[in-house]
C-alpha positions, 0 to 999 in steps of 0.5 A: 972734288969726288973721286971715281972711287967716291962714285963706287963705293957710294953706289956699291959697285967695283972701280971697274964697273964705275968706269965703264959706267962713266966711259960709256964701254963694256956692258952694265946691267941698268939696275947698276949704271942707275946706282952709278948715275945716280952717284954721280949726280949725288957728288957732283963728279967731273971725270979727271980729263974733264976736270983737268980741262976745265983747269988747264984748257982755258980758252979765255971764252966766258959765256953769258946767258941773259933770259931777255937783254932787252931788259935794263938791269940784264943789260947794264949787268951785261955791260959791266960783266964784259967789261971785267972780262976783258980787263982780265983777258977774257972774251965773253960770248952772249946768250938771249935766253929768251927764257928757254932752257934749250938755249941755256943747256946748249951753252952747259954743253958748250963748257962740257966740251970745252968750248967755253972756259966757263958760264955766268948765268942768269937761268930761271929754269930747272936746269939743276941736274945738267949742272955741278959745284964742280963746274965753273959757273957762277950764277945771278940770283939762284940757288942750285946746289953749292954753285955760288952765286952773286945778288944784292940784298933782296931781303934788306931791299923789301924792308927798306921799302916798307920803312920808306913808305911808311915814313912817307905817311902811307897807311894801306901799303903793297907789294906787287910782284910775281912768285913761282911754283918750282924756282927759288932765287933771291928776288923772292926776298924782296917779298919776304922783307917787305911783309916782315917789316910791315909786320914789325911796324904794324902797317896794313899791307896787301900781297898783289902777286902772280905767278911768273912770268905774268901773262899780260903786265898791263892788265895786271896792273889795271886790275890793281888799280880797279880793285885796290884804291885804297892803296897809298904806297907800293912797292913794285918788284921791278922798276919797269913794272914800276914805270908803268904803273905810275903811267896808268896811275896817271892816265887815271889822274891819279896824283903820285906821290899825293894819292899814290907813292909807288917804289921800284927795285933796280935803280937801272941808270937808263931811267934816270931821265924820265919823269916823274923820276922814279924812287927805287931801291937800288942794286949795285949792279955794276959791283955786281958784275965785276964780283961774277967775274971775280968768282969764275975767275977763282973758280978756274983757278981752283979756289973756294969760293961762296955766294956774295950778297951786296948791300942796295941802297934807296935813291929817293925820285918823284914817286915818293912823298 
């Protein structure tokens, strides 16, 4: 962990400029509390109190920010999140994001003032720069820095859908998802397994993407199915993008699997019981969840921990030949 003495001699400047900078008494000229600020950020320094507080004031809260708990997979995450929690003595505070960073950074100030004795979070957000490795959170999915993370296999995920699909007998397959500009996560691998499998099998593979979040789903999907029918496989980023689609495949009368063999991603057990079952390629969420808490948990008590990427698996539904 950085020391206020890394902090001054990275930015050039005496102990006693360094910690009037990081205390916020006595004057600083700008030019130096920049350089000093920007030190800080560089090494992720937590001020020795702070960083004690983190240890030693546990308050056995844990707070959980969501970007939209009405989506399954966020909430059966959730469920097993809470659940690990209590069996280790934890309580756990949720946040619906709904997306906004506002709401995020009001649970990041929360553990700055000790409030809370960590974060798991699920952000797609720019928050990089209110957060440090040196602070106990555990994300879902991003990369920010060296603050660990947990995922599945997004990557080995796309490839196996490629492989599906391909074994089903489709000839002109696609991906259909979404992308962004400025945030990296581990879903975008889903994409990249996908296109590097049809590439190796030589598959005729067509990229449908939008930038996130789509704008309207429904008449993102009814353009697909207007301007690409010679599509036989798909496989769909999500499986509620997934349900729908194979909604307005049908309403079109057209035949899945026969015409159309469609496969999502989450294996989400809520919808196990509607029909057609979908095929889809299965997180393990609730390995998932247990592992977040898992890292925190080390994490407070001062332990090294790195990203943990868990294995999917295909659950074979209607959708698919």
């Amino acid at each position: 962990m950085a020391t206020i003495k890394d902090v001054a001699k990275l930015a050039g400047v005496g102990l006693g400029t360094a910690s009037r900078v990081i205390n916020d008494s006595g004057y600083v000229s700008e030019e130096t509390k920049k350089k000093v600020l920007e030190a800080i950020n560089k090494l992720g320094y937590v001020p020795n109190e702070t960083a004690r507080a983190f240890v030693t004031q546990d308050n056995k809260t844990v707070a959980l920010f969501l970007p939209s708990i009405h989506h399954a997979f966020f909430s059966e995450l959730a469920y097993y999140i809470e659940d690990e929690l209590d069996k280790k003595g934890y309580k756990m505070i949720l946040c619906n994001s709904s997306g906004q960073k506002e709401k995020e950074l009001k649970y990041i100030n929360m553990l700055k003032q000790n409030k809370v004795s960590g974060i798991i979070g699920i952000s797609y957000n720019p928050i990089e720069n209110e957060i440090n490795h040196s602070m106990p959170i555990v994300l879902v999915d991003r990369h920010i820095g060296e603050i660990p993370y947990v995922s599945s296999d997004n990557y080995g995920g796309g490839k196996m859908a490629l492989q599906v699909l391909k074994e089903t007998g489709c000839n002109h397959v696609a991906y259909m998802g979404t992308y962004s500009k400025t945030i990296f996560t581990e879903v975008e691998k889903r994409l990249k397994g996908f296109e590097d499998a049809a590439k190796e099998n030589g598959i005729n593979y067509t990229l449908y993407i939008e930038e996130d979040p789509i704008k309207d789903q429904t008449t993102f999907l009814h353009t697909f199915l207007n301007n690409y029918k010679n599509i036989d496989g798909v496989f769909v980023e999500n499986d509620m993008m997934a349900l729908e689609l194979v909604q307005l495949a049908q309403d079109r009368k057209i035949s899945i699997p026969e015409e159309l063999s469609i496969i999502g991603y989450d294996g989400i057990q809520t919808y196990a019981m509607l029909r057609p079952k979908l095929s889809t390629i299965r997180q393990p969420v609730e390995l998932m969840g247990r592992s977040l808490v898992d890292l925190l948990i080390k994490k407070l008590n001062g332990e090294q921990v790195t990203p943990e990427i868990h294995p999917v698996q295909f659950l074979k539904g209607e959708t698919t030949r």
